[in-house]
C-alpha positions in Angstrom: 13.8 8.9 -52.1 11.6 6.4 -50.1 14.6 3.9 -50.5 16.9 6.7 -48.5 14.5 7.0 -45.3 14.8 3.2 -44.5 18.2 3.9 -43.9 18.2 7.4 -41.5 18.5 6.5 -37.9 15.9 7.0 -35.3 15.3 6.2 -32.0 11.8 3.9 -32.0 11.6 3.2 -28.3 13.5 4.2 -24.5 12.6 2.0 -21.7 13.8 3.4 -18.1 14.4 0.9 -15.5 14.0 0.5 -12.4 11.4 3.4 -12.6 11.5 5.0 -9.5 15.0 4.7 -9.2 17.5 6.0 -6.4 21.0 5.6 -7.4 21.1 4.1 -10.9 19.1 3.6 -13.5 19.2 1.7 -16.9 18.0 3.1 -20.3 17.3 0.9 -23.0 17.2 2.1 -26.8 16.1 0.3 -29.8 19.0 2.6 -31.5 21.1 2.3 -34.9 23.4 4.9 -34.0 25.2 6.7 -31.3 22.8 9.4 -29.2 22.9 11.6 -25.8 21.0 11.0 -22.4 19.7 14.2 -21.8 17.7 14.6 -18.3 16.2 17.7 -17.3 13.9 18.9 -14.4 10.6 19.9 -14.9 11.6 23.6 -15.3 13.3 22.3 -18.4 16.7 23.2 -16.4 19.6 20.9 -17.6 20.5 18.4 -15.1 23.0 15.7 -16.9 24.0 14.9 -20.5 25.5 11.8 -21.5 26.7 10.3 -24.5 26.4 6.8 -25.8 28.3 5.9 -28.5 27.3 3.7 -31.2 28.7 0.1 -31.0 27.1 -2.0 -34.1 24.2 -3.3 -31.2 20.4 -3.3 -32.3 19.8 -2.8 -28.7 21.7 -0.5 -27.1 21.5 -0.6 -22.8 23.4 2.7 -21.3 23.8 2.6 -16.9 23.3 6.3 -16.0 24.6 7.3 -12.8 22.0 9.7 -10.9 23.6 9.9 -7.3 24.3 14.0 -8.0 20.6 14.4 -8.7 18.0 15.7 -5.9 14.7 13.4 -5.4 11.7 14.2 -8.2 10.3 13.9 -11.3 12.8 14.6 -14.2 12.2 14.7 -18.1 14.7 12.1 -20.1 15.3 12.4 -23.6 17.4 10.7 -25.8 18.6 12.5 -28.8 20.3 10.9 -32.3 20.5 12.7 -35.7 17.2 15.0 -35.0 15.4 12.3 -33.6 14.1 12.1 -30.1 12.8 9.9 -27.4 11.3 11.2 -24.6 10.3 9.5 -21.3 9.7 10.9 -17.3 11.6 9.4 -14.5 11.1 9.7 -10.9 14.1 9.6 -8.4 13.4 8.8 -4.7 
């Protein structure tokens, strides 16, 4: 029912800062429920996963660590409950 779809979760909007990055960065999601950090190369290899778990927050704010990753452009989604967020990150 139209009732039922005010209540699925979804992921509305990522923000990725600082953006280039080197070290660490910080994702921000506008979230209802708990999701994975995905982050993939532009090959569409897997680089990292992370999960965030869901902590009654409207805003959730996750620090991912990149220190393992090599320099470049790099494809981060976020993933909850079919939906998905995707945004492109640049490590230096």
């Amino acid at each position: 029912t139209i009732g039922d779809i005010n209540h699925l979760p979804c992921i509305s909007t990522m923000k990725i800062f600082p953006n280039p990055c080197h070290g660490f960065t910080r994702v921000i999601l506008n979230n209802n429920s708990s999701y994975r950090i995905i982050i993939k190369d532009l090959t569409g290899r897997l680089v990292k996963v992370s999960s965030v778990e869901y902590n009654c927050k409207s805003t959730e704010e996750t620090m991912i660590n990149l220190e393992d990753i090599p320099p470049g452009v790099y494809i981060v989604e976020a993933k909850s409950h079919g939906s998905t967020t995707i945004e492109k990150i640049i490590i230096y």
